[in-house]
N, C-alpha and C positions, 0 to 999 in steps of 0.2 A: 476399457473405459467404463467408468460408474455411471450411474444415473444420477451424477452429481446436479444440483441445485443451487446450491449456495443461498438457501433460506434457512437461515439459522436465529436462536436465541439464546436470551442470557438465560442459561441453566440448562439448556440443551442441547442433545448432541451433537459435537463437529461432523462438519461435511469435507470428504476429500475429492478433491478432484484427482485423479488419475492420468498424469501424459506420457506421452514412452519414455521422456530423459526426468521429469518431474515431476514429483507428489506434493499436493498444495492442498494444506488443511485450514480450515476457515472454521475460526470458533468467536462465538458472542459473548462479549463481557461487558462489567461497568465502563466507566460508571455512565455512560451515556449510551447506549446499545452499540458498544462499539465494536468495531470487527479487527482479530488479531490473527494473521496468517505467518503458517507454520508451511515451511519449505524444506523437502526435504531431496538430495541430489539419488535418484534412481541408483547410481554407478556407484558412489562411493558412503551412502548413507550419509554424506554430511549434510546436518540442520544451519537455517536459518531462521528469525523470525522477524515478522517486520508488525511493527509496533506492540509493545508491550505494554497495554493498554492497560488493566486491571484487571483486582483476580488473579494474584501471582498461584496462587496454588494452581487454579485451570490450567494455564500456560505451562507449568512448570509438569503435571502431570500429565497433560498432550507433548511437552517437550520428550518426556521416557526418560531412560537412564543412559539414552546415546547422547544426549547434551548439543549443545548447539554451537559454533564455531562464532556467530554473527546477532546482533541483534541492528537491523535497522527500523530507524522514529524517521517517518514521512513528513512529520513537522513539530511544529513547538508547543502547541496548545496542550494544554496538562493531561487533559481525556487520554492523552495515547501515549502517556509516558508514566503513569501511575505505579506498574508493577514493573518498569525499569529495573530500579534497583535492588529490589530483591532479586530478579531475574538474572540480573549479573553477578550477583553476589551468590547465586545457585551454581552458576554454569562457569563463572569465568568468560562470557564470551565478550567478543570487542563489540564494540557499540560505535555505528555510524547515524551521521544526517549530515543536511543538507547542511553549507558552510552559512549561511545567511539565516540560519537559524535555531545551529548549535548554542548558541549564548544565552537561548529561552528554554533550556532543559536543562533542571537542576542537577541530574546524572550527569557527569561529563562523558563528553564525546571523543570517542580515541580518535576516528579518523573521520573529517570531514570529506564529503565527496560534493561535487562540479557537475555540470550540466553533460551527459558525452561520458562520464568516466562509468566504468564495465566492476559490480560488484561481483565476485568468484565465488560460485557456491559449487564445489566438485568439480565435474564438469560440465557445468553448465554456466550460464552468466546472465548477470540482469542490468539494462543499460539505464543510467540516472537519467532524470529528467525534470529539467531544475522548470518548476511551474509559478508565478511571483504574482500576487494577489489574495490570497486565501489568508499567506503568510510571506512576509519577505523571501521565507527559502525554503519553502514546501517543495517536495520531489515526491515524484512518480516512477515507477519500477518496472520496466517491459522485458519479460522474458519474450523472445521470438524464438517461438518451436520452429523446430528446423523441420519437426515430424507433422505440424498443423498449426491449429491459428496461434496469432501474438495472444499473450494474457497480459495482463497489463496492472496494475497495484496504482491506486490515483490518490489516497488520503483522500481527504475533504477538498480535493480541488476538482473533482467530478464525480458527481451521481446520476443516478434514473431520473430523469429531466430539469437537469440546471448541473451549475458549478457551483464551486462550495461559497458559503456567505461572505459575502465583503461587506457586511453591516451596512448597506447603506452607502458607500463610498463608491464614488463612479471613479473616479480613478484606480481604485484598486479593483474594481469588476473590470473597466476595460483593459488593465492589465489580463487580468486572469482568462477572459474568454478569448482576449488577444493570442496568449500563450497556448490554453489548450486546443485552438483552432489550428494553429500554424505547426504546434509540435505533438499534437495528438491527434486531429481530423487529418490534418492535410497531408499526415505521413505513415499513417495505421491503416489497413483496411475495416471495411465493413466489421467483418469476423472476428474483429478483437476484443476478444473478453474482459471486462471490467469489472476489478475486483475494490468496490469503495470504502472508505473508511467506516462508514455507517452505513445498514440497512443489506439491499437487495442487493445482486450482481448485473449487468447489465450488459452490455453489446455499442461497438461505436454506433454500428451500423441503426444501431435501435433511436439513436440519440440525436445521429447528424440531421436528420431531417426538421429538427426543432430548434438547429443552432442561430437562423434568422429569429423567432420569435422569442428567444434567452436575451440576446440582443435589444431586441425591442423594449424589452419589460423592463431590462436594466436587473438583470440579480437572476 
């Protein structure tokens, strides 16, 4: 195990975190400090990457010359889909997202996935997690180490103290802290690692204790 951190920035160096079946590199790009993480399966070296945010050159020279089988977009807002398609047009890899939010990426989307359904990376797997509020069909990514804690990928549907913006809209907040309560607190331990679309990494455990007063404020 590294001394992994996952404080990173745009122009500097990726951080990996080190698991016995999974290596998970986390590097800062545009265009909004956004975080793009590189999956790589321990057993059979096959890459994924989940959002190709910008910066295809970064992405594409953290990808290497083993190339990547998968590109998953957590959601639809343009910040996390800018080097798409170069990305794909480097690697050939298939491109997935959330079905309720494939329509708002100008990249098309080869295979839409569902709430429950198990992306395959090697031997290892990451189960979807359809979260509606941020965006109609923004997904979340939970690898559950068999060897130690869940890690967990949230997009802009959860950060270090709050869920992601619903402008303003209380129906779409109380969807969103609806969802990440019941499919994220209420079923994750403490221990699970959070890996956000923006910024810092986090911990459930670090966050649950503030989910009354997210509530409260409304956003």
């Amino acid at each position: 195990m590294t001394d992994y951190h996952g404080n990173v920035r745009v122009g500097g160096p990726a951080q990996t975190h080190e698991l016995a079946q999974l290596m998970i590199t986390k590097v800062a790009v545009g265009p909004m400090d956004n975080n793009a993480y590189l999956l790589r399966c321990r057993q059979t070296d096959e890459q994924l990457l989940i959002d190709a945010a910008n910066d295809a050159h970064t992405l594409l020279t953290l990808i290497g010359s083993g190339g990547i089988s998968r590109v998953v977009t957590t959601h639809r807002h343009g910040d996390h889909w800018q080097a798409l398609g170069e990305v794909v047009a480097a690697t050939g890899a298939t491109t997935l997202a959330g079905r309720y939010d494939a329509e708002g990426i100008e990249v098309p989307t080869d295979e839409l996935v569902d709430d429950g359904d198990t992306i395959s990376l090697g031997t290892v797997g990451l189960r979807v997690i359809h979260l509606t509020g941020h965006t109609p069909g923004s997904i979340a990514l939970l690898y559950d180490d068999p060897k130690g804690a869940p890690h967990l990928f949230t997009g802009d549907s959860l950060f270090p103290g709050g869920v992601g913006n619903t402008r303003g809209d209380a129906k779409n907040f109380e969807s969103l802290i609806n969802d990440v309560e019941s499919k994220l607190f209420d079923r994750l331990p403490d221990e699970t690692w959070v890996y956000p679309g923006h910024g810092a990494d986090t911990a459930l455990g670090t966050e649950r204790p503030h989910l009354p007063e997210w509530r409260a404020r409304g956003w």
